[in-house]
PDB file with one MODEL, atoms N, CA, C and O in Angstrom:
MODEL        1
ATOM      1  N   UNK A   1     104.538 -56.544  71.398  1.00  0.00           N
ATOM      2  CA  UNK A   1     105.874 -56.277  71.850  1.00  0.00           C
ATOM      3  C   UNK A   1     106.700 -57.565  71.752  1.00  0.00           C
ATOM      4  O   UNK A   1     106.369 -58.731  71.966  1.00  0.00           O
ATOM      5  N   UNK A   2     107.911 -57.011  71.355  1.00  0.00           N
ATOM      6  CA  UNK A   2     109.277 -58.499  70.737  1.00  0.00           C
ATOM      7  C   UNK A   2     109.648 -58.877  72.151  1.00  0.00           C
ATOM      8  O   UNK A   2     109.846 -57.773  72.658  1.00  0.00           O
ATOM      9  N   UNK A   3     109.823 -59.626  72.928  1.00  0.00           N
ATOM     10  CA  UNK A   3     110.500 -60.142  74.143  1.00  0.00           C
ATOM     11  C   UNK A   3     112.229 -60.063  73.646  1.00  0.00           C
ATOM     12  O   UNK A   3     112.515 -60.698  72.631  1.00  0.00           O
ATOM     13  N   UNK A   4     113.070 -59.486  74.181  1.00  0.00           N
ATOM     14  CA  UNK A   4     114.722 -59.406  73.528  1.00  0.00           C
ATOM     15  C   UNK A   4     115.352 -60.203  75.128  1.00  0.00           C
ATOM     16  O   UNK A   4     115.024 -60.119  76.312  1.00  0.00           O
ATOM     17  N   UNK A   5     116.726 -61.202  74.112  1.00  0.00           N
ATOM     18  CA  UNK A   5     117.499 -61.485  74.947  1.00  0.00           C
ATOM     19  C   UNK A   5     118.693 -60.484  75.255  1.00  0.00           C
ATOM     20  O   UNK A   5     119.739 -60.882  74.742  1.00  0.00           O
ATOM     21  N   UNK A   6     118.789 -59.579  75.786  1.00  0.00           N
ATOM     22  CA  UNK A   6     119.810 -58.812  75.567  1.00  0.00           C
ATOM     23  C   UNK A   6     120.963 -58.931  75.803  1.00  0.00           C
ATOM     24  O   UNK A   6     121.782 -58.275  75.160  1.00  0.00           O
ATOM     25  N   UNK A   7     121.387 -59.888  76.892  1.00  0.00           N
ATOM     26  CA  UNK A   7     122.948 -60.786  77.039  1.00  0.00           C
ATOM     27  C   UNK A   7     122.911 -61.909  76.173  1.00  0.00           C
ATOM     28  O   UNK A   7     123.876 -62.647  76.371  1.00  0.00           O
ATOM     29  N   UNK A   8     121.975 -62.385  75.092  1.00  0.00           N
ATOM     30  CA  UNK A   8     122.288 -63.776  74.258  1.00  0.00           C
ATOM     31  C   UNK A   8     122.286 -64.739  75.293  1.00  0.00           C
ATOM     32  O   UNK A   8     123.231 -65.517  75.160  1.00  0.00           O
ATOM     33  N   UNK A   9     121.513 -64.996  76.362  1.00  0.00           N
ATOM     34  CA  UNK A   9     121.731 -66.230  76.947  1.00  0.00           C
ATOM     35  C   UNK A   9     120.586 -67.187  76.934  1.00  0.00           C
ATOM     36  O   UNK A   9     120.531 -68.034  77.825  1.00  0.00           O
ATOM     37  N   UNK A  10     119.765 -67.141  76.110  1.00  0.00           N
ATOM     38  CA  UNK A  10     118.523 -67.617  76.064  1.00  0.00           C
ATOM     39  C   UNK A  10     118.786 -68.732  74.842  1.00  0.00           C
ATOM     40  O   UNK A  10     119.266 -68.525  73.727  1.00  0.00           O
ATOM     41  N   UNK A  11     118.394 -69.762  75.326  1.00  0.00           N
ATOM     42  CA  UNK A  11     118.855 -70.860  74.056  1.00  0.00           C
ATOM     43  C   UNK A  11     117.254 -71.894  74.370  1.00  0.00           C
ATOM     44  O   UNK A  11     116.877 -72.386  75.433  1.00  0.00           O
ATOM     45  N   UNK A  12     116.542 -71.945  72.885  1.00  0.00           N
ATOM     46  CA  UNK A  12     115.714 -72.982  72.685  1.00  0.00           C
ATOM     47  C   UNK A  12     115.949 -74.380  73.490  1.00  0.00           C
ATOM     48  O   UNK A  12     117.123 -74.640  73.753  1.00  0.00           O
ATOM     49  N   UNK A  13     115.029 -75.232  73.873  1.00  0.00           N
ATOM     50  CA  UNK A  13     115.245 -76.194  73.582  1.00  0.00           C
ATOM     51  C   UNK A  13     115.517 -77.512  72.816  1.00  0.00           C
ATOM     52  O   UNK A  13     115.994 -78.635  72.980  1.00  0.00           O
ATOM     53  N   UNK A  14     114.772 -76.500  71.620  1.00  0.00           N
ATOM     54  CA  UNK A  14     113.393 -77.571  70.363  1.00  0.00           C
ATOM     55  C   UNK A  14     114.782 -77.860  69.291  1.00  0.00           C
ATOM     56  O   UNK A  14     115.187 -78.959  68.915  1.00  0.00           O
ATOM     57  N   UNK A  15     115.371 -76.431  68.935  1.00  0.00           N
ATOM     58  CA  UNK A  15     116.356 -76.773  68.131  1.00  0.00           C
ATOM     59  C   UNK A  15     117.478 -76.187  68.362  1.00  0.00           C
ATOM     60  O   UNK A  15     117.480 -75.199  69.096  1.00  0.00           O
ATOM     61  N   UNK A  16     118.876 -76.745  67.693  1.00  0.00           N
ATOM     62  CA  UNK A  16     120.245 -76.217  67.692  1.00  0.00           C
ATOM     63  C   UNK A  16     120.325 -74.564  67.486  1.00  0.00           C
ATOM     64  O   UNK A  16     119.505 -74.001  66.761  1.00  0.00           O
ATOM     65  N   UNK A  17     121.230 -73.931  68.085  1.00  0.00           N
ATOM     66  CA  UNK A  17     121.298 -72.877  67.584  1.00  0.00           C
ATOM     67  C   UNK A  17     121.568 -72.295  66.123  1.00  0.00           C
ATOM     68  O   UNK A  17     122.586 -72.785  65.636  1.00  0.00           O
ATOM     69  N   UNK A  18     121.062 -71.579  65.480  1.00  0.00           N
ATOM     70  CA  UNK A  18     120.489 -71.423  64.230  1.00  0.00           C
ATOM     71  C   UNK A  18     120.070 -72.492  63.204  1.00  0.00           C
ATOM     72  O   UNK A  18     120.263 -72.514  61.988  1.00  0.00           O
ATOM     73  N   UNK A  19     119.446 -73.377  64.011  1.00  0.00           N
ATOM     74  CA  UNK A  19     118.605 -74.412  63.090  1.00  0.00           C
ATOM     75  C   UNK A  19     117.030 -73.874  62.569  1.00  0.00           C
ATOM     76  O   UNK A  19     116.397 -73.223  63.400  1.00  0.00           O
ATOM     77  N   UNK A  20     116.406 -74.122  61.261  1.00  0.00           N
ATOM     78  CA  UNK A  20     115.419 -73.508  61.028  1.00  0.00           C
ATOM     79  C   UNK A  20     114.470 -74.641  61.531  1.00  0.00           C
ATOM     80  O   UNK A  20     113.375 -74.401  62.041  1.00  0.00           O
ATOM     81  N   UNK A  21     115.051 -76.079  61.321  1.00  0.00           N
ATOM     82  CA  UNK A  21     114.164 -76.871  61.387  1.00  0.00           C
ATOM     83  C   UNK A  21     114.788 -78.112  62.164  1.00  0.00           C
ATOM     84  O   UNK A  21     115.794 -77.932  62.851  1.00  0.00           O
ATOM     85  N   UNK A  22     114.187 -79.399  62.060  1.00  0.00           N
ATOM     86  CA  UNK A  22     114.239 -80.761  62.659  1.00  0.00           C
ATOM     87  C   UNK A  22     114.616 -81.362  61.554  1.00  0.00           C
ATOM     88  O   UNK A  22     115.671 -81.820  61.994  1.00  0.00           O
ATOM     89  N   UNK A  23     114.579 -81.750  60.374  1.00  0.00           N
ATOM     90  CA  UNK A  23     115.130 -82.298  59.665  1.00  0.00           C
ATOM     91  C   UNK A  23     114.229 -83.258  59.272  1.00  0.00           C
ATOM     92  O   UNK A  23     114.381 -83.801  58.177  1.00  0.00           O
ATOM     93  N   UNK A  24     112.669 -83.760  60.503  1.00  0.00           N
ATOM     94  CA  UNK A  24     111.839 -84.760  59.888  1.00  0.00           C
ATOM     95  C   UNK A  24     111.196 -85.352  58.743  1.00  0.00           C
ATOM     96  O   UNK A  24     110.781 -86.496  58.552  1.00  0.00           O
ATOM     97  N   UNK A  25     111.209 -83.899  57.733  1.00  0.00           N
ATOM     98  CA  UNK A  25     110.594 -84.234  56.224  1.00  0.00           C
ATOM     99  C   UNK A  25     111.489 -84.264  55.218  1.00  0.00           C
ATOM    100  O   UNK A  25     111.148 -84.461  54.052  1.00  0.00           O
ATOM    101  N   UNK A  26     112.891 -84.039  55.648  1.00  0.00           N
ATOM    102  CA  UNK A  26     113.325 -84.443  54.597  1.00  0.00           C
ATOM    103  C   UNK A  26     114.503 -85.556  54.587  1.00  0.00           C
ATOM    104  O   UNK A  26     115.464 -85.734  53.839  1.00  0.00           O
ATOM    105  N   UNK A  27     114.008 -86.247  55.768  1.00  0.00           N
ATOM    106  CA  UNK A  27     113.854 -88.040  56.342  1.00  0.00           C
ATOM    107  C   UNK A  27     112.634 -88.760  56.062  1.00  0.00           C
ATOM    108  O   UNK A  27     112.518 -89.977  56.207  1.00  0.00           O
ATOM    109  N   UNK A  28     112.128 -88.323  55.836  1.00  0.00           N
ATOM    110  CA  UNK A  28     110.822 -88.678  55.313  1.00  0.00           C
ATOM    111  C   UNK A  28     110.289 -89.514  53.808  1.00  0.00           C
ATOM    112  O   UNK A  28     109.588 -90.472  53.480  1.00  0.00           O
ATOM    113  N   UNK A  29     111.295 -88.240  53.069  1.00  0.00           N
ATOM    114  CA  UNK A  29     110.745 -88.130  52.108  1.00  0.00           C
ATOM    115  C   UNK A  29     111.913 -88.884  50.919  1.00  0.00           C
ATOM    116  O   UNK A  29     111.696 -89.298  49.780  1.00  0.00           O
ATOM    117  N   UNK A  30     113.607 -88.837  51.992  1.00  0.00           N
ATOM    118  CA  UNK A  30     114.137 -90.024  51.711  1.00  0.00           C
ATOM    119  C   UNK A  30     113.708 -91.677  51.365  1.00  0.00           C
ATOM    120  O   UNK A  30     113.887 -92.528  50.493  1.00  0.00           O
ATOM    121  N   UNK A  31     112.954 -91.478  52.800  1.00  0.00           N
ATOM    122  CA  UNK A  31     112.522 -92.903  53.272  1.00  0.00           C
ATOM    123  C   UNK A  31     111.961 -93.291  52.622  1.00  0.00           C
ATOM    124  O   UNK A  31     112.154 -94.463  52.298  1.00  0.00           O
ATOM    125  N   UNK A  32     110.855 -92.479  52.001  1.00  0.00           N
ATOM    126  CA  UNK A  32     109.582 -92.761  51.233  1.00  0.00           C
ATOM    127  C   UNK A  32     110.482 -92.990  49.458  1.00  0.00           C
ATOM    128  O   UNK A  32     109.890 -93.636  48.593  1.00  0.00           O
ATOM    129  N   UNK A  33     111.466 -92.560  49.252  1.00  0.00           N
ATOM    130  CA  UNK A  33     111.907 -92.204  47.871  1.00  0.00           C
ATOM    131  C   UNK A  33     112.335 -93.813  47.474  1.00  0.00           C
ATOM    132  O   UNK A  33     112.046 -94.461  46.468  1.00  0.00           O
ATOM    133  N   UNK A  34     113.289 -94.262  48.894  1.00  0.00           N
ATOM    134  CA  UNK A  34     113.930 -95.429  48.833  1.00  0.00           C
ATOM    135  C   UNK A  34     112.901 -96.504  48.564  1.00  0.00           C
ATOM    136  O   UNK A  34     112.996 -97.236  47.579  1.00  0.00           O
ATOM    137  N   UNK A  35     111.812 -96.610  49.535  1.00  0.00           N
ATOM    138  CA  UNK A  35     110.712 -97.300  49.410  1.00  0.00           C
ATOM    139  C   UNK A  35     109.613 -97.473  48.458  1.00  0.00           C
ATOM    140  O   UNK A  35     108.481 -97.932  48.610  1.00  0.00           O
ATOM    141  N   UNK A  36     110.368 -96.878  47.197  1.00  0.00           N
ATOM    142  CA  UNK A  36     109.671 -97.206  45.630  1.00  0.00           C
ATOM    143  C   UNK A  36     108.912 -95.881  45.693  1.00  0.00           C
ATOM    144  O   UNK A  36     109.322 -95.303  44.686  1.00  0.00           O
ATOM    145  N   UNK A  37     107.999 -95.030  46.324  1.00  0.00           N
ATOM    146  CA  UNK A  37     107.400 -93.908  46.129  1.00  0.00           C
ATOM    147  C   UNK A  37     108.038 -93.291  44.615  1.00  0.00           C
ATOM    148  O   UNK A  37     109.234 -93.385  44.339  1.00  0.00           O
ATOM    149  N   UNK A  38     107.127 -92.719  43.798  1.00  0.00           N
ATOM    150  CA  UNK A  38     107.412 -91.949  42.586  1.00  0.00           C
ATOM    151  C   UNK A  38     107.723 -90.485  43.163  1.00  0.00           C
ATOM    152  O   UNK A  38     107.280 -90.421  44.310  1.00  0.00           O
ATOM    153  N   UNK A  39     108.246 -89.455  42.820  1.00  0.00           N
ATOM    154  CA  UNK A  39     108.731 -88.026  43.251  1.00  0.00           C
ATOM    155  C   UNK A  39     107.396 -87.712  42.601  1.00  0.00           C
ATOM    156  O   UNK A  39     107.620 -86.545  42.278  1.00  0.00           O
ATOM    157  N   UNK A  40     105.709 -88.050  42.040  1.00  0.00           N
ATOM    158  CA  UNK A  40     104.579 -87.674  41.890  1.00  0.00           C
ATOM    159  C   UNK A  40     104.161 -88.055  43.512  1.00  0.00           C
ATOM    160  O   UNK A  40     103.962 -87.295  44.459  1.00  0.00           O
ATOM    161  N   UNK A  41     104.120 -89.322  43.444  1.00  0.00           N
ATOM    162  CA  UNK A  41     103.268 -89.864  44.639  1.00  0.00           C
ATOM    163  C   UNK A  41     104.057 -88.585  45.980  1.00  0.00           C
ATOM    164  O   UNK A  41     103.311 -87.837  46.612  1.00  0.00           O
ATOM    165  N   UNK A  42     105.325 -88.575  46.150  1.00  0.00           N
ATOM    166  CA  UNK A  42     105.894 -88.161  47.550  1.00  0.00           C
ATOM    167  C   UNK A  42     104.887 -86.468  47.280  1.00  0.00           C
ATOM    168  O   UNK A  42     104.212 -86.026  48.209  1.00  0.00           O
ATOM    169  N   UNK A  43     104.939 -85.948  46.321  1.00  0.00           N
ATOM    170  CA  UNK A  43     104.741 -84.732  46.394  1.00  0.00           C
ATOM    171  C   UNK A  43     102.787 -84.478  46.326  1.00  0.00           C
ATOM    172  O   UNK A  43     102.308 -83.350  46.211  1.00  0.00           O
ATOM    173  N   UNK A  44     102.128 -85.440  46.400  1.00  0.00           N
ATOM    174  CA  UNK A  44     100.936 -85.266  46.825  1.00  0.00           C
ATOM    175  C   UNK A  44     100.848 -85.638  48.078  1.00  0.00           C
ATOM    176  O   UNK A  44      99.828 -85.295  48.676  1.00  0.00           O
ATOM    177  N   UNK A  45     101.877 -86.429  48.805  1.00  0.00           N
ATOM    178  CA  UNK A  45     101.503 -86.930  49.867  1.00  0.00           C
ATOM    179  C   UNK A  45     101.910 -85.370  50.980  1.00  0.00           C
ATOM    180  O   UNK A  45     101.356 -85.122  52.051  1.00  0.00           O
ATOM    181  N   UNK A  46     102.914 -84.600  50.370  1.00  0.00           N
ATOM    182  CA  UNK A  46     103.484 -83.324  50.825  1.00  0.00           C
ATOM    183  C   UNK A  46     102.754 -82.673  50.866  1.00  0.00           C
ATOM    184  O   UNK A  46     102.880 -81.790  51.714  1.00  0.00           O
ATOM    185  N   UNK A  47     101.611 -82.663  50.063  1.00  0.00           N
ATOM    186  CA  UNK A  47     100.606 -81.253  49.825  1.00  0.00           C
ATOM    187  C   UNK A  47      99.766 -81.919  50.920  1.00  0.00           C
ATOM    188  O   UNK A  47      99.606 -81.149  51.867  1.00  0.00           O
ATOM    189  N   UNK A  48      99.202 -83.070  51.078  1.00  0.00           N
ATOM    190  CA  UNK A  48      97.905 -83.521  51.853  1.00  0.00           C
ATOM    191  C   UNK A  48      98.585 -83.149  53.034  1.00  0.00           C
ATOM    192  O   UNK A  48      97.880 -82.745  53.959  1.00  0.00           O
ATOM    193  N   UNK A  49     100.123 -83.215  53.239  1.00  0.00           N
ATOM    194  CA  UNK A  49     100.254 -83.002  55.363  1.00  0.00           C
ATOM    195  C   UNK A  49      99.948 -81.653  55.282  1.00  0.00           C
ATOM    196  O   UNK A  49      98.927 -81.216  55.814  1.00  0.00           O
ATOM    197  N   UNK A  50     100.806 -80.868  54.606  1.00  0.00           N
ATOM    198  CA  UNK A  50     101.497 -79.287  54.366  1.00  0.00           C
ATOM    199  C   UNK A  50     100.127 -78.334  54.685  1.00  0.00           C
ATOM    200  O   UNK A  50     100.004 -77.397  55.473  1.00  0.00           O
ATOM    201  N   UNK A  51      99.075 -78.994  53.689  1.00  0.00           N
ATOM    202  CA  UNK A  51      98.134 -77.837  52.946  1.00  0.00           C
ATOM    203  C   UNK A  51      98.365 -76.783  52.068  1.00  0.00           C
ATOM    204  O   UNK A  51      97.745 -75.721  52.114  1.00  0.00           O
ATOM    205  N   UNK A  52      99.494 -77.127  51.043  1.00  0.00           N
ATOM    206  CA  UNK A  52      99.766 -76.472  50.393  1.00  0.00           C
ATOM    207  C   UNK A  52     100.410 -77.129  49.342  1.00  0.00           C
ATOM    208  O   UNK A  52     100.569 -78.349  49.325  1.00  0.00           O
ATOM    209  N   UNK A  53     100.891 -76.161  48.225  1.00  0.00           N
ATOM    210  CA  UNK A  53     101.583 -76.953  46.690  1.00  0.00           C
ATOM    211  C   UNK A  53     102.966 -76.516  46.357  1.00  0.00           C
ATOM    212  O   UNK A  53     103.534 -76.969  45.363  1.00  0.00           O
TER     213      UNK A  53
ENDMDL
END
């Protein structure tokens, strides 16, 4: 069973309202881009957190 807000007054803490995410990986992956990383190297390092390709 779905738990419903039915007056809309229920607001996350974690994120903004209609945010999907935090924004951490793709600060990340800036950081890492600036810091000489190849767009090979960033994207194995993506699969080893992720578990996925």
């Amino acid at each position: 069973m779905v738990q419903r807000d039915r007056r809309g007054m229920f607001h996350t803490q974690l994120f903004e309202p209609y945010q999907r995410r935090d924004g951490w990986l793709e600060t990340a992956i800036i950081k890492m881009y600036q810091n000489g990383m190849s767009t090979r190297e960033i994207g194995k390092f993506i699969e080893r957190i992720l578990g996925s390709s």
